[in-house]
N, C-alpha and C positions, 0 to 999 in steps of 0.2 A: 510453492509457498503462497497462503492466501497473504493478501494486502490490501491494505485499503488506500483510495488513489491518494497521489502527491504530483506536489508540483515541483517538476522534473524538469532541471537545465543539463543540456547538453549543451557545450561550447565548442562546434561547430555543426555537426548531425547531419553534413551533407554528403561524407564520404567515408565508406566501407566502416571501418569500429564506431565511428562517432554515430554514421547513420542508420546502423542497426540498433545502438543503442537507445538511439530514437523511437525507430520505427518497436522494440521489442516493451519498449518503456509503453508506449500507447495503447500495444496489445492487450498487455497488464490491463488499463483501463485510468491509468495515470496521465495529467495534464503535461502535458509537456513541451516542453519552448527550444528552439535551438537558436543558436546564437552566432554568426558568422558574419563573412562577410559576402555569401553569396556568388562567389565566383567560381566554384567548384562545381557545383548542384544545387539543385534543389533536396529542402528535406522531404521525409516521407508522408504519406496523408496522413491529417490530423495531427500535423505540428504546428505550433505557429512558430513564427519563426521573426527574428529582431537580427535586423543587419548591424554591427559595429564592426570596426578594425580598432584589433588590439595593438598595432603596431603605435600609438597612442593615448594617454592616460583619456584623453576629450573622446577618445571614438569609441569607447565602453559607456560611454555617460546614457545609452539608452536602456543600460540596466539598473540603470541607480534605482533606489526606491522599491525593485519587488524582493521579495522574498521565498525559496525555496525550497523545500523539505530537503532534495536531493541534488546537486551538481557533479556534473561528469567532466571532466577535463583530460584534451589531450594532447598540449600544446607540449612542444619542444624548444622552443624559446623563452629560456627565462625572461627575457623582457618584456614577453607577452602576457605575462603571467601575474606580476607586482600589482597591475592597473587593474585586472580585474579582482584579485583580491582587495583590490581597496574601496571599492565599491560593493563586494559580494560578501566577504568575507563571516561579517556580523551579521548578517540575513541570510545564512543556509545552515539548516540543522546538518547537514551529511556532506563532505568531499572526499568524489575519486579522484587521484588522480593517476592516470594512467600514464605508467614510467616503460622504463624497458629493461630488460635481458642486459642489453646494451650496460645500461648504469654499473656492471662489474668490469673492476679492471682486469685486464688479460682477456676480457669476452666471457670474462664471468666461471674460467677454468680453474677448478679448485678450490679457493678461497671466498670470503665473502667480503674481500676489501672490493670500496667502489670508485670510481675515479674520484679524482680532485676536481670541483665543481668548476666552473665557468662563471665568471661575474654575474651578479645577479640582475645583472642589465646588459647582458650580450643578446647579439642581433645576428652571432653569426650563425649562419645554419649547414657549414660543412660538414660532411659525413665524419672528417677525423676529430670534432668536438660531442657529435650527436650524442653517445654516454656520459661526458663532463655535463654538457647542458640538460639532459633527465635529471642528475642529482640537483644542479643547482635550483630544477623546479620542485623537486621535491625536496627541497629545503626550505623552499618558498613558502609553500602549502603546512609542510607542519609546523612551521613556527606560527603562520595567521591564524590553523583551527586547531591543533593541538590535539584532543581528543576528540574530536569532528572528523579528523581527518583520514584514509584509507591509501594508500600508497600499494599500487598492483603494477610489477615487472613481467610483463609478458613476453614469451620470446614468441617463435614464430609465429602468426599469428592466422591459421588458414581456413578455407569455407567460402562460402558465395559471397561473391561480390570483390574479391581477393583483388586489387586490380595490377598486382605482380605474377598472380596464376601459377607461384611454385609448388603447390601440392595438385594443380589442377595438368597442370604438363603432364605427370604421370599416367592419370586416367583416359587421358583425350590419348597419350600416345599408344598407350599398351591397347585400346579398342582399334586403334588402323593396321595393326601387329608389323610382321617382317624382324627386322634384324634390329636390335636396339639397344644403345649403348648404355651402359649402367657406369655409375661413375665412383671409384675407389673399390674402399674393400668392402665384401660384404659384411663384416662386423663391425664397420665404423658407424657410431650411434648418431642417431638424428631425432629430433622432437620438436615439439609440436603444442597450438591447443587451436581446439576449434572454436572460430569465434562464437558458433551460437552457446557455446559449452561457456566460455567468455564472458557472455553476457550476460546470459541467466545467472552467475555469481555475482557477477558486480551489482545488480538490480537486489538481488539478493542479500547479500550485504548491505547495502544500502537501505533497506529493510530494517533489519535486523541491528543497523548501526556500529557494524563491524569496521572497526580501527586497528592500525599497526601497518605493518608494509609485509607483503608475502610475493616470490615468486606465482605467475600464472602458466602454471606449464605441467603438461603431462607427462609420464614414465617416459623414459627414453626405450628405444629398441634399436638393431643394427638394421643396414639401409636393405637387408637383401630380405629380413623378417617384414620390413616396410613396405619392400617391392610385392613380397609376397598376400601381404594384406592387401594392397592393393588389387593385385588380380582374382583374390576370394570376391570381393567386392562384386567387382564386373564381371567373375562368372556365372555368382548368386543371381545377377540379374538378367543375364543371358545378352551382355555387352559385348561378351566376348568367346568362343566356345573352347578355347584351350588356352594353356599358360604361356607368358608370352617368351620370347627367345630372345634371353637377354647376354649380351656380350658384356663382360667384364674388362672394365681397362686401367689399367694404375693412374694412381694419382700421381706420380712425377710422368706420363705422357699427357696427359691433362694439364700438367703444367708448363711444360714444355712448349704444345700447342697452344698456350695462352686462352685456357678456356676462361671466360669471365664465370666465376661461382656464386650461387646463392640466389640473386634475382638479376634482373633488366635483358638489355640486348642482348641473343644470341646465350644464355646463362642455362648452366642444369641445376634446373631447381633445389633444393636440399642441399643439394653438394656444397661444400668448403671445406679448402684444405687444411689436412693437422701436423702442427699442432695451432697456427694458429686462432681457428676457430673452435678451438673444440669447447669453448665455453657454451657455444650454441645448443649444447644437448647434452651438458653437465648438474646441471641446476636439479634439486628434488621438486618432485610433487608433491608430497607428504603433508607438510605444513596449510598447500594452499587443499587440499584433499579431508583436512580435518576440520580445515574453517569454512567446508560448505560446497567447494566446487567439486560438478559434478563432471566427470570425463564419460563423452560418447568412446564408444569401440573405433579402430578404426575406420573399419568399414562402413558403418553407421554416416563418420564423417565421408566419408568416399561417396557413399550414394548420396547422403546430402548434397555433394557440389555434384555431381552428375543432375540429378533430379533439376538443379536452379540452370544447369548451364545446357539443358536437351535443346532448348529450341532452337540454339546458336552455339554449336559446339566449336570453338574457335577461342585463340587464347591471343591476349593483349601484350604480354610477354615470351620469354624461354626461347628453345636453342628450336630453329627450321630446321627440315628436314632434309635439306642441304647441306647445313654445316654438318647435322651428326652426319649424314654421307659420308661429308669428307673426312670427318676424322674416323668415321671406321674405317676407309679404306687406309690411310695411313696408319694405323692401326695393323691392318691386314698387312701393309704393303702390295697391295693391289690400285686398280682405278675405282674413281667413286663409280655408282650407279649413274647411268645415264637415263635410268626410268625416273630419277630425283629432280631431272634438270628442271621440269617446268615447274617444281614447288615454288610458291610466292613466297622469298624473306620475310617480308611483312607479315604476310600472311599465317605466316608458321606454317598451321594446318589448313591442309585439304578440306571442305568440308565435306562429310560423307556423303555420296551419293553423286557427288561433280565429276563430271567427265575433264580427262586434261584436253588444255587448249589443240586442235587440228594444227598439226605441222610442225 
């Protein structure tokens, strides 16, 4: 879509969604400002960039006075939220604000009710309010710009720079191949969108001054049509020369062994168990699919994060190659691999071409 440049806040732009939509705002050829407070990262070249903390109405006061075609927002604290609308609010032609998947009650399975909001001056940030407090920000937002306003539920949300690395686990592990655990059924669905796919709508919209609240999420598929995408991907590119050998294991041994699901320590990525996640990959695409956003193929996305993550193929998050050992061999009822032993926890992965430690 051609445009002609604006000036583009993003409030904060230093980390993964916020600062790609920086970094993808500029490439457009758009002014762009982020707004944070600095302690995360730095934004991307050719941002400028204004420090405040919104944890106080006094620490936004260094936006009072400018004016913006376009604001991006992706806070999760209603509190953080009130003070910069009341400085921003009447000087921005366009607000997103970027909600979540999350804002549905039950994980968003079924239904389209959403939680009961959180005070519009809560400070907490526990994961068991994280959906109450999306609504009560986007209750915030439409009542300040009304028809200004753009309200996008993203659910997963993956692509470079991910710094939970749930769809990047897949790729990194299926190229070291061997024995590898696959988790649940293979026709339990899982979805997705890719942030560069993400971001070109939101810009896009913003554009075009598209208002209302939509789901950001692409078709669902089953995990084993997923796995399978995956390894087209990396054999397309000659990452990998045969398919990978994947063990199936149920989800109540999974649960039993106390796998943590979905993202952080030790976690397999995409995995959670049903019923009660399955709002994670229930939601249509339809809606956000007619209002503009455009979905990469899988694989498309796959090579994407392969391409950004070659020169350092190692992941920040997901399960070592130790734990899946060990639970495949309980699985098996056998012993783990003791070729596994020198994997670094931390580490996750090997990185290709390393020799294991001597001795």
């Amino acid at each position: 879509m051609s445009t002609q440049p604006k000036r583009v806040l993003v409030l904060g732009g230093t980390v993964y969604l916020s600062r790609t939509i920086a970094r993808m705002a500029v490439e457009r050829g758009h002014q762009v400002t982020a707004a944070a407070r600095g302690t995360s990262g730095e934004p991307p070249e050719g941002v400028e960039f204004v420090k405040i903390d919104r944890s106080s109405p006094e620490g936004v006061e260094a936006l009072r006075g400018r004016e913006f075609d376009a604001v991006f927002d992706v806070a999760r604290l209603p509190a953080y939220v009130g003070p910069v609308l009341d400085v921003l609010a009447d000087h921005a032609g366009h607000w997103s604000f970027i909600s979540s998947i999350s804002a549905y009650d039950k994980d968003g399975a079924g239904a389209d009710e959403v939680h009961e909001p959180t005070a519009p001056d809560s400070t907490d940030p526990s994961v068991e309010v994280y959906g109450a407090s999306k609504v009560a920000c986007e209750n915030l937002v439409r009542e300040r710009l009304g028809d200004r306003a753009l309200v996008t539920r993203p659910g997963l949300i993956v692509g470079p720079g991910d710094p939970v690395d749930r769809l990047g686990f897949w790729p990194l592990r299926f190229s070291e191949g061997g024995e590898i655990l696959a988790p649940g059924a293979k026709d339990r669905p899982v979805q997705w969108i890719d942030v560069v796919d993400y971001v070109n709508w939101l810009l896009d919209a913003a554009d075009a001054k598209l208002t209302g609240t939509f789901d950001a999420i692409g078709d669902h598929i089953g995990t084993g049509e997923f796995f399978d995408g995956i390894a087209d991907a990396l054999l397309e590119e000659g990452h990998i020369t045969e398919r990978p050998q994947l063990t199936w294991v149920s989800q109540e041994f999974l649960l039993e062994q106390e796998v943590t699901p979905w993202a952080g320590h030790e976690s397999i990525g995409f995995w959670a168990p049903s019923p009660e996640y399955d709002g994670h990959a229930s939601r249509p695409a339809g809606p956000a699919v007619a209002a503009g956003l455009r979905l990469s193929s899988l694989q498309e996305t796959v090579k994407r994060w392969w391409r950004a993550n070659a020169a350092s193929p190692s992941l920040r998050a997901g399960m070592s190659r130790v734990r899946e050992g060990e639970l495949l061999a309980a699985w098996h009822g056998t012993e783990p691999d003791p070729d596994l032993a020198w994997y670094d926890r931390e580490r996750r992965f090997k990185v290709p071409g390393a020799d294991a430690p001597a001795g």
